[in-house]
VMD Tcl script that builds the backbone (N, CA, C; Angstrom):
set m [mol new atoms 222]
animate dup $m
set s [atomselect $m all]
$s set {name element resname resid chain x y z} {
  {N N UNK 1 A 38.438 -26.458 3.128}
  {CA C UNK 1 A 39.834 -26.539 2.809}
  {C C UNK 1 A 39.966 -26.671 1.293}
  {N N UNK 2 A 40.345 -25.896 0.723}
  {CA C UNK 2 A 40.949 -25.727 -0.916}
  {C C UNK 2 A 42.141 -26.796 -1.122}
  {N N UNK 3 A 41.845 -27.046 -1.968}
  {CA C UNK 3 A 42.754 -28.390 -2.807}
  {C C UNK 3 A 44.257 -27.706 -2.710}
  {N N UNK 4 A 44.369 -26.190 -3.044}
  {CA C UNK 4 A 46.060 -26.143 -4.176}
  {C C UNK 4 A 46.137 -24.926 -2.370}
  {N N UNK 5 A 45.629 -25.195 -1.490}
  {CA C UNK 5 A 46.338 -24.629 0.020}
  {C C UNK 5 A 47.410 -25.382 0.360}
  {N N UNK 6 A 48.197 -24.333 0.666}
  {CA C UNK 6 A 49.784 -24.656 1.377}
  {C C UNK 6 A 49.963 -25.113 2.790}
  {N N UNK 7 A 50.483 -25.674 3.378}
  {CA C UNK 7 A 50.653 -26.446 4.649}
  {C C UNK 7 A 51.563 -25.973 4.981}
  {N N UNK 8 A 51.628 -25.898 5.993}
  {CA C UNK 8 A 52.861 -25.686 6.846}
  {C C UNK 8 A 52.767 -26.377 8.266}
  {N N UNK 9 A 54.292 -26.519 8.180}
  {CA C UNK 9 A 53.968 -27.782 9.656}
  {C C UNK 9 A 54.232 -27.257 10.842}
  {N N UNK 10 A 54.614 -28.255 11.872}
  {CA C UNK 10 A 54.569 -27.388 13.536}
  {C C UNK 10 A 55.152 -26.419 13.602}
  {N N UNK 11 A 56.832 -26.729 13.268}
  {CA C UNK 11 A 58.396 -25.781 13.372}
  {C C UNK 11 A 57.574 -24.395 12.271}
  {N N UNK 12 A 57.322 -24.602 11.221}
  {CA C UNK 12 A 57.116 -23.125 10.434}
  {C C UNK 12 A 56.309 -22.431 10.660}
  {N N UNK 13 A 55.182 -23.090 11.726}
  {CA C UNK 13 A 53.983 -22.787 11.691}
  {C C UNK 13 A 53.886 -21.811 12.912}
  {N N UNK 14 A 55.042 -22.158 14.034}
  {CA C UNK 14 A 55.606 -21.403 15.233}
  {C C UNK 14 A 56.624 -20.734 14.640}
  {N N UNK 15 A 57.140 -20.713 14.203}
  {CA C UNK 15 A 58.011 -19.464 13.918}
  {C C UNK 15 A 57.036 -18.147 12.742}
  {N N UNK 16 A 56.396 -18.264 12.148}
  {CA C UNK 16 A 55.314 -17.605 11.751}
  {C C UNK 16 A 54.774 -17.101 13.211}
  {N N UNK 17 A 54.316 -17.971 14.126}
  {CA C UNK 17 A 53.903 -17.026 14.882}
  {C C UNK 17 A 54.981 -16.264 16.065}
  {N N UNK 18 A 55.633 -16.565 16.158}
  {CA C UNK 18 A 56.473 -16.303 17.009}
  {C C UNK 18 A 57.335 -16.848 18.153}
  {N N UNK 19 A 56.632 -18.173 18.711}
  {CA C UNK 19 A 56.330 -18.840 19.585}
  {C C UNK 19 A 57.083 -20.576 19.311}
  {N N UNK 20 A 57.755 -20.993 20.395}
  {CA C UNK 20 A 58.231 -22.893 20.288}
  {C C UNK 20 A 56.863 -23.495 19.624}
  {N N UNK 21 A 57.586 -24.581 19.044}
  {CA C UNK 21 A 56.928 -25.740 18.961}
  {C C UNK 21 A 55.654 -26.132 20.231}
  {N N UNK 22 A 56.367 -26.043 21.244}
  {CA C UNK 22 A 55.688 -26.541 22.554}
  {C C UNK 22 A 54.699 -26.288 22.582}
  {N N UNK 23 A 54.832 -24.363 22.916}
  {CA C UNK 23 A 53.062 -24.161 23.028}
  {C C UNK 23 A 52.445 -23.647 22.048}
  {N N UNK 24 A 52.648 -23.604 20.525}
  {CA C UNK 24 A 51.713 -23.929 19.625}
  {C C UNK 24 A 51.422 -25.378 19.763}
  {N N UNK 25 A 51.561 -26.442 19.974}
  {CA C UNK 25 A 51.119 -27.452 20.380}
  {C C UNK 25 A 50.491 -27.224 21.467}
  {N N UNK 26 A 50.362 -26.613 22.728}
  {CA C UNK 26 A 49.431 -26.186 23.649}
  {C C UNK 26 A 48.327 -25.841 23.427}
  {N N UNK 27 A 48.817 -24.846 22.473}
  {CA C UNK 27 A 47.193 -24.127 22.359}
  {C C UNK 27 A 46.733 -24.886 21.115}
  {N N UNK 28 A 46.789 -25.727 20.048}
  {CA C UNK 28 A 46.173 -26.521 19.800}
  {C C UNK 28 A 45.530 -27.153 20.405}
  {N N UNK 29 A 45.709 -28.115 21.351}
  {CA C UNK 29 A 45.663 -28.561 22.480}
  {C C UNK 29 A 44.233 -28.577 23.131}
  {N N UNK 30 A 44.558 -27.276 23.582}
  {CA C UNK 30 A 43.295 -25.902 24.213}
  {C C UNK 30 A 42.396 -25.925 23.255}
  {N N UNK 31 A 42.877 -25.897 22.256}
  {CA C UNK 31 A 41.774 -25.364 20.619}
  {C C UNK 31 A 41.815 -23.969 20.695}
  {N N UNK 32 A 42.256 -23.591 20.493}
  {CA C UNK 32 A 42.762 -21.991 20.663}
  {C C UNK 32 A 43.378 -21.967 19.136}
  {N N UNK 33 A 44.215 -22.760 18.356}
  {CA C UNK 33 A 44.261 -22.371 16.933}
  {C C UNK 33 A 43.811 -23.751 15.811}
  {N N UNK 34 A 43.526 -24.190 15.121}
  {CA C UNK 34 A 42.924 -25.138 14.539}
  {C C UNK 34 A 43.888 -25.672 13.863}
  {N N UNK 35 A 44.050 -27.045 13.484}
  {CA C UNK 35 A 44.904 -27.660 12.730}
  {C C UNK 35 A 44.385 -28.642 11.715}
  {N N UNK 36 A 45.215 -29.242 10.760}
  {CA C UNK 36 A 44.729 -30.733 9.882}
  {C C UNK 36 A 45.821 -31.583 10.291}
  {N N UNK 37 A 45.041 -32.464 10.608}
  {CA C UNK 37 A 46.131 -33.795 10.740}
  {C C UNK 37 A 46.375 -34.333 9.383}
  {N N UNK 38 A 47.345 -35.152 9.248}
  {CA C UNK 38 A 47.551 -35.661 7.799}
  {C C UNK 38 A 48.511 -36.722 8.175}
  {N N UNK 39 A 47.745 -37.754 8.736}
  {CA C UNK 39 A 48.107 -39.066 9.036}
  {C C UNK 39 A 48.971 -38.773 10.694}
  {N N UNK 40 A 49.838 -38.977 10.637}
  {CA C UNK 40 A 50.591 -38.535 12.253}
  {C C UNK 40 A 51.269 -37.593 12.270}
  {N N UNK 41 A 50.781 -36.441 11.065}
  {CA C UNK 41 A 51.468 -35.116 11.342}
  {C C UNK 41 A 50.157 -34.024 11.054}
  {N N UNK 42 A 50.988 -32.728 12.151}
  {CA C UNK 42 A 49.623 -31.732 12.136}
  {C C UNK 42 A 49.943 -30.758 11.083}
  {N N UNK 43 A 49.937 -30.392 10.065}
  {CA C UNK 43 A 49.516 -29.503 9.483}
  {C C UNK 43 A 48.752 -27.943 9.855}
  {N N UNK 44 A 49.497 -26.765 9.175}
  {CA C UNK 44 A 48.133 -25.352 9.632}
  {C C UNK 44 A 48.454 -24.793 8.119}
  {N N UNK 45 A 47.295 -24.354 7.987}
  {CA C UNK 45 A 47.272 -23.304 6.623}
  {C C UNK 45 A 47.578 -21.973 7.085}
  {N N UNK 46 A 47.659 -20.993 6.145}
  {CA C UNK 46 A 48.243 -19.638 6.382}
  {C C UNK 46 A 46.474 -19.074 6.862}
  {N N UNK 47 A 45.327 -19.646 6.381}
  {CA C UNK 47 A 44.416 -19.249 7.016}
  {C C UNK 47 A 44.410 -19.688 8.877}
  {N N UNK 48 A 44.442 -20.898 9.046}
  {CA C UNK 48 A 44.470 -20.990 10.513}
  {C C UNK 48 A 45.492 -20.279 11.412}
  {N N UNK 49 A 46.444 -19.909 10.706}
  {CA C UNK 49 A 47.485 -18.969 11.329}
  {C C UNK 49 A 47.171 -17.623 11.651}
  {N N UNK 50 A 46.316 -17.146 10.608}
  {CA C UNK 50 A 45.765 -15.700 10.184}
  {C C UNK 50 A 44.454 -15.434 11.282}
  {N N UNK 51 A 43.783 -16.565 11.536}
  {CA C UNK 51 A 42.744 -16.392 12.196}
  {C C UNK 51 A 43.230 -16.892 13.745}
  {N N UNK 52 A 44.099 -17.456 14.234}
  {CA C UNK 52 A 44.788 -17.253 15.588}
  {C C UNK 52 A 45.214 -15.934 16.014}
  {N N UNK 53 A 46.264 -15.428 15.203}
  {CA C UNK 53 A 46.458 -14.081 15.297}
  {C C UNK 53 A 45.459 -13.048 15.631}
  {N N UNK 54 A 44.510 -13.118 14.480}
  {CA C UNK 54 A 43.519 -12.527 14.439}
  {C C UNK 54 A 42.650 -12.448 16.118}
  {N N UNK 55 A 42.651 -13.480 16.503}
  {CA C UNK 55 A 41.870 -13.833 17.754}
  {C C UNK 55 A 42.361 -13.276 19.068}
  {N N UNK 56 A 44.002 -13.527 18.822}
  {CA C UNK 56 A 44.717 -13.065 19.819}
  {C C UNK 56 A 44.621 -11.740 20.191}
  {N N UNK 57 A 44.598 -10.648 19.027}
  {CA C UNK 57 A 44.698 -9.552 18.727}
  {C C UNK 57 A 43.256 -8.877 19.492}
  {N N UNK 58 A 42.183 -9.677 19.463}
  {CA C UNK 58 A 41.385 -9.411 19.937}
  {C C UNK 58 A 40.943 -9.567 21.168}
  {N N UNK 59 A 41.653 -10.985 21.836}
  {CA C UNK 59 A 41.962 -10.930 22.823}
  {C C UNK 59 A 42.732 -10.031 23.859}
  {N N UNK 60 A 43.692 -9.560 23.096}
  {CA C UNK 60 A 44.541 -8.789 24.411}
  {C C UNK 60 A 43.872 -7.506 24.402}
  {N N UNK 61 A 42.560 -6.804 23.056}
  {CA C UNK 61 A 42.181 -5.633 23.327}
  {C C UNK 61 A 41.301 -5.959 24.519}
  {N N UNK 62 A 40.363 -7.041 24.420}
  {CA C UNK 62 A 39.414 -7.073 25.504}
  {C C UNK 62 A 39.982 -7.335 27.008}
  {N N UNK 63 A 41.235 -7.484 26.919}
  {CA C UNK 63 A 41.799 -8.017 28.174}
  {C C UNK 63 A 42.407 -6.186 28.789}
  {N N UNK 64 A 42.891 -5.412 27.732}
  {CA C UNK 64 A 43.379 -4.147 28.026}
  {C C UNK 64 A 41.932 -3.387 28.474}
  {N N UNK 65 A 40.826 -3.371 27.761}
  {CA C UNK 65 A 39.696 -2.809 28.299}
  {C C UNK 65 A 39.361 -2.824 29.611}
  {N N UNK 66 A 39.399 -4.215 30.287}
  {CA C UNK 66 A 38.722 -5.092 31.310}
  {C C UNK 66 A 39.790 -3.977 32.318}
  {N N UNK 67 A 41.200 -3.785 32.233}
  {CA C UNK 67 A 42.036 -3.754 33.017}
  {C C UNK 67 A 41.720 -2.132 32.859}
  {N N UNK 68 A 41.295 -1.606 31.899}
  {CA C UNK 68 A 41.403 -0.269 32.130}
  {C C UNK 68 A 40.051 0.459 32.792}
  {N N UNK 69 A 39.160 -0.165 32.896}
  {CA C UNK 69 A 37.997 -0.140 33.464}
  {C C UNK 69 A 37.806 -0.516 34.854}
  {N N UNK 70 A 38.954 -1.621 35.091}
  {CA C UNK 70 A 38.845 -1.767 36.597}
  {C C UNK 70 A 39.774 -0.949 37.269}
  {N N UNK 71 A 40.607 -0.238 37.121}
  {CA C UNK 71 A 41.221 0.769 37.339}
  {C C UNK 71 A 41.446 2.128 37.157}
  {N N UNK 72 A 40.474 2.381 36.935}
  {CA C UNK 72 A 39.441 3.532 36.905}
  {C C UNK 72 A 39.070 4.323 37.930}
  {N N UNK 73 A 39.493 5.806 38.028}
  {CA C UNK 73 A 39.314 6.424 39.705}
  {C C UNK 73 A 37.674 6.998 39.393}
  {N N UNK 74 A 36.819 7.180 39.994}
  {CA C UNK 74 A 35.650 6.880 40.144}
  {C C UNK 74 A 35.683 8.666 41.185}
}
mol reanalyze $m
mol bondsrecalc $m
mol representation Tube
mol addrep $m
C-alpha cells in the first residue's frame, strides 16, 4: 500500500462498481474483493476495485465457457 493512495469508502466504492452498499459488503465478506480497515471503517483503493472487476470479468468468461461446452450438440 503506497503512502499518497486514495481511499475510497463503502458508498463510493459501490457505486464505482455498480452495486449497494450491502453486497459489496458481502463479497468482502466472502473475500471476493479486498479491503483496509482504518479503525471502524473499511476503506478500498482504486487498485482493489480494479482487481475485483478484473476477477469478475474473468469469472463470467469461465462461467460462459463451462455453459457453452455443456451445451454442445455432440
Amino acid at each position: 500500500m503506497k503512502k499518497d493512495e486514495i481511499f475510497f469508502n463503502v458508498g463510493e466504492s459501490a457505486k464505482k462498481l455498480g452495486m449497494s452498499r450491502d453486497i459489496l459488503l458481502k463479497e468482502l465478506e466472502d473475500g471476493k474483493i479486498k479491503g483496509n480497515r482504518r479503525g471502524q471503517r473499511i476503506k478500498f483503493t482504486q487498485a482493489d476495485i480494479d482487481e475485483y472487476k478484473e476477477n469478475q470479468r474473468i469469472d463470467k468468461s469461465i462461467e460462459t465457457e463451462s455453459y457453452a461446452f455443456k451445451h454442445l450438440e455432440v
